[in-house]
VMD Tcl script that draws the C-alpha trace (Angstrom):
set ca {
  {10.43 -23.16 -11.21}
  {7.80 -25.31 -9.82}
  {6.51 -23.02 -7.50}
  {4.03 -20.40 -9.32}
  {2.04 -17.47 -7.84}
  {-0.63 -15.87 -9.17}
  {-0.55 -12.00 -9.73}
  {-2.77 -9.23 -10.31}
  {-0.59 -6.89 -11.93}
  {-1.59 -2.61 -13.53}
  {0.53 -2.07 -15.95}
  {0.80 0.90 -18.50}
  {-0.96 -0.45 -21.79}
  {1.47 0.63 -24.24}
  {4.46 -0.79 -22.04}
  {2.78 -3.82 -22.24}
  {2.01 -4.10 -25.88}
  {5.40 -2.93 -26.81}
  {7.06 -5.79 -24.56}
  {4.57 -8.44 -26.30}
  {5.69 -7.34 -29.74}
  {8.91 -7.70 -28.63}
  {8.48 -11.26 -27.41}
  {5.90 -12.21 -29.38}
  {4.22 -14.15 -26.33}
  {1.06 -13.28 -24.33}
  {1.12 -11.55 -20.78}
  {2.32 -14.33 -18.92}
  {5.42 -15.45 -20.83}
  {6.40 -11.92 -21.28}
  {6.27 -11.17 -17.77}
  {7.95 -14.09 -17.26}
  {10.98 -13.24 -19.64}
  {10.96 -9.72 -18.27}
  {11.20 -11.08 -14.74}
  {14.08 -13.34 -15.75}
  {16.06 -10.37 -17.84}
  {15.74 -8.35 -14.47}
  {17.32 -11.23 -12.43}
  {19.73 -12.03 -14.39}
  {21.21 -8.23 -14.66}
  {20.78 -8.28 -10.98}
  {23.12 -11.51 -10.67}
  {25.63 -10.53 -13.90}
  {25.87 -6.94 -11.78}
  {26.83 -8.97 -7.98}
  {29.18 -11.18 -9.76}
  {30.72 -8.31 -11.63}
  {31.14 -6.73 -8.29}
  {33.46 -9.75 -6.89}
  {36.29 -8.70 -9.11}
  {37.65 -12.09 -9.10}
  {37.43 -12.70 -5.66}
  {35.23 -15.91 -5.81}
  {36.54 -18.36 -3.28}
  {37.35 -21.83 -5.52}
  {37.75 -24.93 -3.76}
  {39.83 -26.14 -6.98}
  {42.71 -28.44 -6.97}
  {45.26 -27.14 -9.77}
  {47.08 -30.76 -9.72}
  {43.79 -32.59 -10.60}
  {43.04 -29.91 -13.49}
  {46.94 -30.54 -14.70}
  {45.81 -34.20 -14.59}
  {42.15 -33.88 -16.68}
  {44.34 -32.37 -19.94}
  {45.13 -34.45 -22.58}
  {48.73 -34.94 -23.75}
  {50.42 -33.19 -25.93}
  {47.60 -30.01 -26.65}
  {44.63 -28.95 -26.19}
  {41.90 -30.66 -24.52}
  {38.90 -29.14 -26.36}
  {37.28 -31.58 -28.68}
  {35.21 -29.93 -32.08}
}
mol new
graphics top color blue
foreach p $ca { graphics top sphere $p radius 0.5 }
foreach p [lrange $ca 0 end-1] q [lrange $ca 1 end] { graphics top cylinder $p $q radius 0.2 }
display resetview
């Protein structure tokens, strides 16, 4: 996100202090944050809409191979 743009933005006043006592931030970072909630639904809602049908370039042989013997491979 090194690429910024300045705005001029009208926005309803009570919309605005409501979302800035939600975050409590200042215009910019709660602008920000709602910009990034937005995207983020937008990109949870297309990848909900593959239904699984991601291509995967995945080997299953070399996952077999990453596991640790004998159980599980998580570590605490």
């Amino acid at each position: 996100m090194n690429d910024m743009r300045k705005i001029t933005a009208i926005l309803p006043t009570r919309l605005l202090a409501a979302a800035q006592d939600a975050t409590g931030q200042g215009v910019t970072e709660t602008l920000r944050r709602a910009l990034e909630t937005l995207a983020h639904a937008d990109w949870s809602r297309r990848m909900l809409a593959l239904e699984g049908r991601a291509l995967l370039q995945v080997d299953l042989d070399d996952l077999r191979q990453d596991r640790t013997p004998g159980g599980s491979d998580r570590t605490a």
